[in-house]
N, C-alpha and C positions, 0 to 999 in steps of 0.2 A: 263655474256657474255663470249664466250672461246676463248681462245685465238687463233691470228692468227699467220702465220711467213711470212715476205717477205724478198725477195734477193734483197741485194741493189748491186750495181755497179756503183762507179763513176772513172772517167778519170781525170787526171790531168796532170799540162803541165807536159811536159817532163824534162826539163830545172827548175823545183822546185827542191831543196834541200829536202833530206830523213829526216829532222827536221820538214820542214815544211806540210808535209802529214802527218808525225804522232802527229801533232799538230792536221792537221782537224778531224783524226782519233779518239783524244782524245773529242775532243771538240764533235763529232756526240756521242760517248758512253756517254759522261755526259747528254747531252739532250738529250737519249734515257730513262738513269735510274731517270733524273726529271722528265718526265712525264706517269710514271710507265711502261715502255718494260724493253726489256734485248737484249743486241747483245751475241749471244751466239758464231758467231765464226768471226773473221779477219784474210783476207789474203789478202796478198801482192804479185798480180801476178807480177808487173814489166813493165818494162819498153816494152809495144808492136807495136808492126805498124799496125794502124787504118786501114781500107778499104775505105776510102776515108777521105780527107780532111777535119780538123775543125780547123777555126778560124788558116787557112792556116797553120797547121800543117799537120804532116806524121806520127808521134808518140805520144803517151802519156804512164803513168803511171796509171796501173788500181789497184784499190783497190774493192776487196768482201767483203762485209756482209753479214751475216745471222741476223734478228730480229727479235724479238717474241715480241708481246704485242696483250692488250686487246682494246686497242683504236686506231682508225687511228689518233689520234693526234700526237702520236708519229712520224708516218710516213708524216705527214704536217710538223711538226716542223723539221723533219730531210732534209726535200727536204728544207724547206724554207733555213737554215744552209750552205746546199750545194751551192742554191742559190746565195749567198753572196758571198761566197768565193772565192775568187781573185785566189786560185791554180786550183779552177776543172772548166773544160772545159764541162763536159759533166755528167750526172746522170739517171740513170734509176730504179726506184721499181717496183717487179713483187707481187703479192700477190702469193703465191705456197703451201699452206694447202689445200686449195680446192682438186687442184691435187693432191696430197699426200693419200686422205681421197677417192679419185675417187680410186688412184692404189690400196690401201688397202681394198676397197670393190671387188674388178677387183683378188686378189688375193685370198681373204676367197672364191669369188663363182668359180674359177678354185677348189680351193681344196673341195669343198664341191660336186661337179660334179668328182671329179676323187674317190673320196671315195663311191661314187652311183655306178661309171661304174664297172662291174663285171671282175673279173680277168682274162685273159688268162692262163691255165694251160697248161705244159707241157704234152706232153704222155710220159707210159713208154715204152722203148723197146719194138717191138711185140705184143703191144697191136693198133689197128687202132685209129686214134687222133679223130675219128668222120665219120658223114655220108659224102658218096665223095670219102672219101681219106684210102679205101679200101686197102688194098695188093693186088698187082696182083697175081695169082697165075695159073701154069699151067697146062692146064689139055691136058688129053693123047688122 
């Protein structure tokens, strides 16, 4: 089976201690690498203002992931984690290799059609570029 990656994105109150995120932080990497994935990146966007309202808040704290595994269990057991947790308000997984693997094909067939299409050459001085685009020339 090969492997997939999904963006994880969860919220958290705003009002939690920067102890306590990087607790839930630690705790999703551990029950990522128990049930064989890998979080290959963590960021800490911060403190932002929602578009609307959750659990009558204005703000929260967003944290990124990136994960790679071969099983969706990982990603059950990581939502189930979030679940629980008393700091995040909110969580969403997107799967994104699929697309990745759609741009990657979307790129080799642009390059493999511009390597077909034949080149535009320059003329040289005083020579005509082609039929059409003649010199004028005067006659008596």
């Amino acid at each position: 089976m090969e492997e997939r990656q999904y963006d994880l994105i969860f919220i958290c109150r705003p009002d939690t201690p920067e102890a306590d995120i990087d607790k839930v932080v630690t705790t999703l990497e551990h029950a990522a690498t128990e049930k064989g994935g890998k979080i290959e990146k963590t960021e800490k966007w911060g403190r932002k203002r929602m578009a609307y309202r959750v659990q009558r808040l204005r703000e929260g704290f967003y944290v990124y992931m990136v994960v790679r595994s071969a099983h969706g269990e990982v990603v059950k057991e990581l939502e189930r984690r979030l679940k629980v947790a008393d700091a995040v308000m909110k969580y969403l997984t997107v799967r994104v290799d699929e697309e990745l693997k759609r741009q990657e094909k979307l790129k080799r067939h642009r390059e493999k059609r511009a390597a077909r299409r034949p080149r535009k050459t320059a003329a040289a001085p005083g020579v005509p570029a082609g039929p059409g685009s003649e010199q004028a020339t005067a006659t008596p």
